[in-house]
MITORLUM-500853 format. One record per residue (C-alpha): residue in three letters; z, x, y. Coordinates in steps of 0.25 Angstrom, whole numbers, plus 2048, in hexadecimal, padded with zeros to 3 digits. Example, Ala and Ser with C-alpha at 12.3 -4.5 7.8 and 13.67 -1.06 7.14 Angstrom:
BEGIN
ALA81F8317EE
SER81D8377FC
//
This chain:
BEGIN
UNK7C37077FE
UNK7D0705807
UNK7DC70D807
UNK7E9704803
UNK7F370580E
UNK7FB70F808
UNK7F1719805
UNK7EE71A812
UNK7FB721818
UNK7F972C80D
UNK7EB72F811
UNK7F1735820
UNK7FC73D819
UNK7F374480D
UNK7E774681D
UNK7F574E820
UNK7F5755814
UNK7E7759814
UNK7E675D823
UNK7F676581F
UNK7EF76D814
UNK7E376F81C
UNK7EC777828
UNK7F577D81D
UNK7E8783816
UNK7E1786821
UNK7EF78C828
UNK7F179381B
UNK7E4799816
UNK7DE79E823
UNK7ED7A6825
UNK7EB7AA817
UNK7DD7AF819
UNK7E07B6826
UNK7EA7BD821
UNK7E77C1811
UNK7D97C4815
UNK7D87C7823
UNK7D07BA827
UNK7C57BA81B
UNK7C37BB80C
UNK7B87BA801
UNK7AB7BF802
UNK7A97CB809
UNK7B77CA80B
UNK7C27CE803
UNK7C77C47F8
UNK7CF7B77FC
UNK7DD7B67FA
UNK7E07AE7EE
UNK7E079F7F2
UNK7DB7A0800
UNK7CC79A7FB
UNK7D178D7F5
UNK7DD78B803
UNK7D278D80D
UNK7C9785807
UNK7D3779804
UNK7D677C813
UNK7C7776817
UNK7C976A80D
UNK7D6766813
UNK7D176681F
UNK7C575E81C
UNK7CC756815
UNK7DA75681F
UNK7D074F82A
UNK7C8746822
UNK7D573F81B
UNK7DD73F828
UNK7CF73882F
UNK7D072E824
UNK7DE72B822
UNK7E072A831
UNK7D5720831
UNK7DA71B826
UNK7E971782B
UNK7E571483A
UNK7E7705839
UNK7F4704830
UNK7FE70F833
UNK802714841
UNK7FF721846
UNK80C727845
UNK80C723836
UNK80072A835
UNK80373683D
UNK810736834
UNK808735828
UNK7FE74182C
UNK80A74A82F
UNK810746822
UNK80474C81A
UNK804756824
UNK81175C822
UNK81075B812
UNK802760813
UNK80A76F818
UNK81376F80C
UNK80976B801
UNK7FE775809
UNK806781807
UNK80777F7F9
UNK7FA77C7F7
UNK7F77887FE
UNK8007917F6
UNK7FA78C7E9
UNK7EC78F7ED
UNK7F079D7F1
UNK7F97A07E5
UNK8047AA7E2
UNK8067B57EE
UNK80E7BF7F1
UNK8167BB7FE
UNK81D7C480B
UNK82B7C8807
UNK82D7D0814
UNK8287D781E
UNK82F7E4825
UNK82E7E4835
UNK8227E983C
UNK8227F983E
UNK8267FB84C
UNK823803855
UNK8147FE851
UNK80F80D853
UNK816811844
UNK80E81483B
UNK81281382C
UNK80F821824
UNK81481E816
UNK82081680C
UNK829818802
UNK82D80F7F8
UNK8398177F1
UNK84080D7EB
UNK8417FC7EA
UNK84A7F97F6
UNK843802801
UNK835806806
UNK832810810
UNK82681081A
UNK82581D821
UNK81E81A830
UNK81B826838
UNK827824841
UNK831824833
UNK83581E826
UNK83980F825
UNK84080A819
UNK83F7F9815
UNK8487F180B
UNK83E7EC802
UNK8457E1801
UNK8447DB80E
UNK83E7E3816
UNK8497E981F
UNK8497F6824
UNK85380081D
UNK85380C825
UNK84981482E
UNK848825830
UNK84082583E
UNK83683383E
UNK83B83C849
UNK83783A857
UNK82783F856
UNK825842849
UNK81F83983D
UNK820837830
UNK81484082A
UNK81884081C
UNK81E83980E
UNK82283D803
UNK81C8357F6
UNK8288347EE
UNK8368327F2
UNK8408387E7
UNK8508327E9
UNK8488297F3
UNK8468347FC
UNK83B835804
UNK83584280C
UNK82E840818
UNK826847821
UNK826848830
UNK81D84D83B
UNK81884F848
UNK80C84984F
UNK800851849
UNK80A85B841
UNK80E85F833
UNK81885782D
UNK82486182F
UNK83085B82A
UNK83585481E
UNK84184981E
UNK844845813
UNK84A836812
UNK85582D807
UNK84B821808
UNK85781A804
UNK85E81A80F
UNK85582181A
UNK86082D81B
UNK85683881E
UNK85A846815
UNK85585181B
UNK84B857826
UNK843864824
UNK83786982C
UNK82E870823
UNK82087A827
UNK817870826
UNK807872823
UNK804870831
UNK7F686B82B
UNK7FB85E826
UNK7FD856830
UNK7FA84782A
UNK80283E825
UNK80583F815
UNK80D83C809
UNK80A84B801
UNK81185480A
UNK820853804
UNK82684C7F7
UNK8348497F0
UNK83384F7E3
UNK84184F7DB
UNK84B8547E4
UNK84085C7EC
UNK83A8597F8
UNK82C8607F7
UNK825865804
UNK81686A806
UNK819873815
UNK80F87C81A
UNK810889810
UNK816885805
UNK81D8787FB
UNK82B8777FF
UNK8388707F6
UNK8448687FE
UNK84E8617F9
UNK84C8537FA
UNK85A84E7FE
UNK85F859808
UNK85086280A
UNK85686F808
UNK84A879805
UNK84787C7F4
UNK83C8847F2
UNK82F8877FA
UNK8218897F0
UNK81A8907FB
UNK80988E7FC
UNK7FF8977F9
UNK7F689F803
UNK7EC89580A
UNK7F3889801
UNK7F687C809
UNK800870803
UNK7F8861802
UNK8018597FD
UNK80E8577F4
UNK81384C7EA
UNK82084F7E0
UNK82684A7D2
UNK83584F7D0
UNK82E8597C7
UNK82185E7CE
UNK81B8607DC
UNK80E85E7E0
UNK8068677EA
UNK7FA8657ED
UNK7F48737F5
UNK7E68787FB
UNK7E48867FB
UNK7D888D803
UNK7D389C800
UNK7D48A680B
UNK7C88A3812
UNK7CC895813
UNK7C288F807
UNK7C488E7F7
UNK7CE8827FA
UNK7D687E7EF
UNK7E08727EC
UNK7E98737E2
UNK7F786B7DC
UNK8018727DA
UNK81086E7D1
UNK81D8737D7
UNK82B8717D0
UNK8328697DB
UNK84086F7D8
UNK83B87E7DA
UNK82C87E7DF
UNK8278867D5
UNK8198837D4
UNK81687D7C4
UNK80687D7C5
UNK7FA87C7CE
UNK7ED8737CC
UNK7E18777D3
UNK7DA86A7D8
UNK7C88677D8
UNK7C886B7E8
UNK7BF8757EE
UNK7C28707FE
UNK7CC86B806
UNK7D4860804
UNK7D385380C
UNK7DE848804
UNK7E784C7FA
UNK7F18417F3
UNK7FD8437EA
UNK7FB8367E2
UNK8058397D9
UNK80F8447D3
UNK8118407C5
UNK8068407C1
UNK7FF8477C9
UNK7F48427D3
UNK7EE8467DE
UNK7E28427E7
UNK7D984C7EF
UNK7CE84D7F8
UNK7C78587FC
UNK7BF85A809
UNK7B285E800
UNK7AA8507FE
UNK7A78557F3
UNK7B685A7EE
UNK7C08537E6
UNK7C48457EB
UNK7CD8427E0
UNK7D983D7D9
UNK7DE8477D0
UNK7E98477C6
UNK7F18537BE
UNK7F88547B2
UNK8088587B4
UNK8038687B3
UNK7F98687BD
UNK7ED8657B6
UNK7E285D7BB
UNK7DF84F7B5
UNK7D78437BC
UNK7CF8467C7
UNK7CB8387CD
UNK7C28387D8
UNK7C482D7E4
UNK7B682A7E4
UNK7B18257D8
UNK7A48207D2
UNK7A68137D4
UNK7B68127DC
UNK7BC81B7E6
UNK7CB81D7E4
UNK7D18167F1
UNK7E18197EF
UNK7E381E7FE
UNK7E5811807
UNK7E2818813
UNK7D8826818
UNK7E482F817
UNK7E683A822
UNK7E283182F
UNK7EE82C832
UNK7EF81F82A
UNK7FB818827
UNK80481B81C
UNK7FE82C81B
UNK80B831819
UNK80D82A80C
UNK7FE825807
UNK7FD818801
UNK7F481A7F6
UNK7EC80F7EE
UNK7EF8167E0
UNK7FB8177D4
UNK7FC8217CB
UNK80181C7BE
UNK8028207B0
UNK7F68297AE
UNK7EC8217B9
UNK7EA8247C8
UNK7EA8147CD
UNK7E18137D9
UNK7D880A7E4
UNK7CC80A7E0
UNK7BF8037E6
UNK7B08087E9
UNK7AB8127F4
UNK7A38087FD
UNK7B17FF7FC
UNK7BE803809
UNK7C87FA801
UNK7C97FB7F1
UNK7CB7EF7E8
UNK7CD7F67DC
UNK7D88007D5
UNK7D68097CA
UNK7DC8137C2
UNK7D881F7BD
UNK7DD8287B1
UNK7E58347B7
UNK7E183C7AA
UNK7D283C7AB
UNK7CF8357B9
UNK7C782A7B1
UNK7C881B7B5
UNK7D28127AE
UNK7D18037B6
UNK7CD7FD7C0
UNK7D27F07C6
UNK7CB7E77D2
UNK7D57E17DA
UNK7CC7D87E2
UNK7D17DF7F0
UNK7D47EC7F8
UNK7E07F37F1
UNK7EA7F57FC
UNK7F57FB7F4
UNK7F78007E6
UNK8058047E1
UNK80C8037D4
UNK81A7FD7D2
UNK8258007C8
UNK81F7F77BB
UNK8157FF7BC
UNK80B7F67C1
UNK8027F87CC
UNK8027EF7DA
UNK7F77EC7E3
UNK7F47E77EF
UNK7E67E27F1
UNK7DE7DA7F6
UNK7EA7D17FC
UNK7F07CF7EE
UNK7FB7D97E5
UNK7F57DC7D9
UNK7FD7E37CB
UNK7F57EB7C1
UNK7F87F27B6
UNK7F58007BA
UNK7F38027AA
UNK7E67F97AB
UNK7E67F57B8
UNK7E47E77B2
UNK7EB7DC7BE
UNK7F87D67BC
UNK7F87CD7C7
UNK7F37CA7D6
UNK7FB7C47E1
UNK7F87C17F0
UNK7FF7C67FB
UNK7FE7BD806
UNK7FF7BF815
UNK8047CD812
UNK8047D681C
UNK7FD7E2818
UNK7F97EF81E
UNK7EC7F681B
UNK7F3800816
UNK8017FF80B
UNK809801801
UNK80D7F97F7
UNK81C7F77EF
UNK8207F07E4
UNK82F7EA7E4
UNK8377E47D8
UNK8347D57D5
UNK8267D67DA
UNK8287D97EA
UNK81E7E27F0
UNK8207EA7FD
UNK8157EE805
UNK8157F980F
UNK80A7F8819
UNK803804822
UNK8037FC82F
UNK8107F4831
UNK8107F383F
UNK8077E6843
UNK8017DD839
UNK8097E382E
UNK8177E682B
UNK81B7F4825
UNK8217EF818
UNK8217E2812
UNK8237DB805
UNK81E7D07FD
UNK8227C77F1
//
C-alpha cells in the first residue's frame, strides 16, 4: 500500500520524535541510574528507583524504533521533497521530541522530591564535620572540628561563624540547647576537652569561656560530657559534676565523686540531671556502673540506680532524659549490651538487648570512638516517643538495615515492625509527631504509634553522604546535613 503524499512529510518528523525520545531516555535514565543507584539496581542489587525500569526500557524501543522509522521515511520522501525539507522536517520532530520526552519521562518516574538548595562546599577540604544543632526553624548549626557554622534554612546562606582557637578542636556538644544556647567542648590534639564556650546560636555571640579539670582519660570526641539543663550548664570534670550558669558561666555548685568513681556521660531536663558513673574497688576489680539523679539548681543528688554491669564499660549512650534511656555496653562478651529505660525515680524498666533473636538494634550510623564523622554529636537511627524506643533494626548477617522497629519502654517487648525496602540512613521525628525517614533513596512517614506508612517519596539526584542527619521544616521542606561536605557532597542542603 502507498503512502499519499502528505502522509509522507509526517513520517520524517514523528522518525524525529522517536530518535528525540530515544536520546532524552537514554540521557535521562542512564543519569538517573548513575546517580540514585550508583550505576546498578535489581537483583542483587538494591531496588530500582521508581520508574526507572519502564524509561530504560522505552529507551531501547525508541531507538529501534528511531532508526527503522528514520530509514523508512527517508526512503520514503527521497523522490518528492528536497533535502533541506527534509532535514527541516527531522529537526522539527527532533526539537519537539525534547519537550514531549521530558514529560513523558517525568510521568514515568512520578512525584519526587526536588533540590531546593545547596550550601557551598566546606573549605578548607581537611574539615571535618563532628556534629549539628537544629535549635530552632530559621537556623541550623554544623559543628566541624575547626568551629561552629550556622545556615539560614531558607536559603542556605551562612549566618555567622565561631572559628575554634588556633590548635584546638571542637571535642564535644551538648545534646540539648535550652534559650537556644549551645555548650561546646574544646581540645587539643590527643588531650581532654578542657574548656567549655558556651554559644547564643542566634546570633553566634559566644557567652562565656571557662577551662575545667578535665578526665584526662576521655579524649574522644563526644556529645555526653556537658549539657544545658534549665538555666544550668552541667559539666562532667575529672573529680567531680559541676553547675555553671548558662548565660554568664559563673560556678553554682560542685557534687564531688566518690573514691575510684569516674563520670561517663551526662544528659539534663530543666528538672533532672543524668550521670552516668563507673566505680572500681580498691584493688581495681568489682566494677560497677550506676545512674545517678542530680537537682540542676543545687546538685543535690535525688537517687542512684545500680546498672546489670560486672566489667568495664566500652559505649554508653544518653538517648534520652525524659524518659530516661540509656544504651550500654560492657567489654564482657558476655555483659549487658543493651538499651535500658528507668522510671522518673530511678527504677529500672525495659532492658532491650542490641542483639536480638532474629534483629540486632542498629541506631548508631557509624562505629563510634574511631574518629568518624559527626562523634561530637552522634546521629543515631532511633526516636524516643510516647512510651517506645523507635530504632534501625535488621538481621545479624545484614551491614545496612531495611527495617525499623519499636519497642515497649515498660517491658522491652516488641511493638511493630515496618520494612522499608532499603537501608535506613536517617530516622528522626518531626513536630506532628510523625516519624521521617530516609531510606532506600525515598522519604518515608510512619506513624510511630503503628508504624503503618503514610507515604513514600523519591529524592532524586540528592547529594547525600553516607553519614546525616535529617530536619523536617514547615510546609514539607527537609534539610539534610551530611558527614562529608567537602567533595561529592555539600554540608547542608534542602529539598522540596
Amino acid at each position: 500500500m502507498s503512502i499519499s503524499r502528505a502522509v509522507k512529510p509526517v513520517a520524517l518528523v514523528l522518525a524525529g520524535v522517536l530518535v528525540s525520545w530515544a536520546v532524552v531516555f537514554h540521557w535521562l535514565g542512564w543519569s538517573a541510574l548513575s546517580s540514585e543507584s550508583n550505576g546498578a539496581c535489581g537483583g542483587r542489587h538494591a531496588p530500582c528507583p521508581e520508574g526507572l525500569p519502564p524509561v530504560l526500557i522505552l529507551a531501547f524501543v525508541f531507538t529501534f524504533a528511531g532508526v527503522i522509522g528514520m530509514s523508512f521515511a527517508v526512503g520514503a520522501n527521497s523522490g518528492s521533497l528536497a533535502r533541506p525539507w527534509m532535514v527541516s522536517l527531522v529537526v522539527a520532530g527532533l526539537a519537539g521530541g525534547v519537550w514531549t520526552g521530558v514529560l513523558g519521562y517525568e510521568w514515568l518516574r512520578g512525584p519526587h522530591l526536588d533540590v531546593a538548595w545547596e550550601a557551598p562546599r566546606d573549605r578548607p577540604s581537611s574539615a571535618r564535620a563532628v556534629g549539628e544543632w537544629m535549635p530552632g526553624p530559621s537556623t541550623l548549626i554544623r559543628a566541624r572540628n575547626d568551629g561552629l557554622f550556622a545556615y539560614d534554612t531558607s536559603d542556605g546562606t551562612r549566618r555567622w561563624t565561631v572559628p575554634a582557637p588556633e590548635r584546638r578542636s571542637v571535642c564535644a556538644m551538648s545534646r540539648t540547647t535550652p534559650s537556644s544556647i549551645g555548650l561546646v567542648g574544646l581540645g587539643r590534639y590527643e588531650k581532654p576537652c578542657d574548656t567549655v564556650v558556651a554559644v547564643d546560636l542566634s546570633s553566634g555571640r559566644e557567652l562565656w569561656t571557662k577551662k575545667i579539670n578535665a578526665d584526662d582519660s576521655v579524649n574522644r570526641a563526644t556529645d555526653a560530657r556537658l549539657v544545658g539543663a534549665g538555666d544550668t550548664a552541667v559539666v562532667l570534670e575529672e573529680k567531680a559534676v559541676v553547675g555553671l550558669g548558662l548565660r554568664d558561666g559563673a560556678p553554682r555548685w560542685r557534687s564531688p565523686l566518690d573514691r575510684n568513681c569516674q563520670a561517663l556521660a551526662v544528659d539534663a531536663t530543666p528538672e533532672r540531671a543524668l550521670v552516668m558513673e563507673q566505680c572500681t574497688g580498691t584493688d581495681g576489680d568489682n566494677t560497677k556502673m550506676r545512674l545517678s539523679a542530680l537537682d540542676p539548681r543545687s546538685g543535690a543528688r535525688q537517687w542512684r540506680s545500680t546498672l546489670p554491669t560486672e566489667s568495664r564499660w566500652e559505649k554508653v549512650f544518653m538517648l534520652s532524659a525524659d524518659p530516661i534511656v540509656v544504651y550500654v555496653k560492657e567489654d564482657d562478651d558476655r555483659g549487658t549490651d543493651a538499651v535500658i529505660s528507668f522510671d522518673d525515680k530511678g527504677r529500672r524498666q525495659a532492658v532491650i538487648p542490641r542483639l536480638g533473636q532474629e534483629d540486632d538494634l542498629d541506631f548508631e550510623v557509624m562505629q563510634y570512638g574511631y574518629g568518624q564523622p559527626f562523634d561530637a554529636r552522634p546521629v543515631f537511627r532511633s526516636v524516643v516517643t510516647n512510651g517506645l524506643f523507635i530504632s534501625a533494626v535488621g538481621p545479624a548477617d545484614e551491614n545496612d538495615p531495611q527495617h525499623v522497629a519499636a519497642f515497649s519502654l515498660k517491658d522491652g517487648r516488641g511493638v511493630w515492625k515496618t520494612s522499608l525496602g532499603g537501608t535506613v540512613a536517617a530516622l528522626t521525628q518531626d513536630r506532628s509527631g510523625e516519624l521521617g525517614l530516609l531510606a532506600g533513596g525515598d522519604l518515608w512517614r510512619l506513624d510511630p504509634a503503628t508504624g503503618e506508612k503514610h507515604d513514600s517519596t523519591p529524592l532524586r539526584g540528592a547529594p547525600l553522604s553516607s553519614v546525616l542527619a535529617l530536619h523536617r521544616m514547615q510546609g514539607g521542606r527537609y534539610v539534610i546535613v551530611n558527614s562529608d561536605g567537602a567533595k561529592d557532597t555539600p554540608p547542608v542542603f534542602a529539598i522540596k
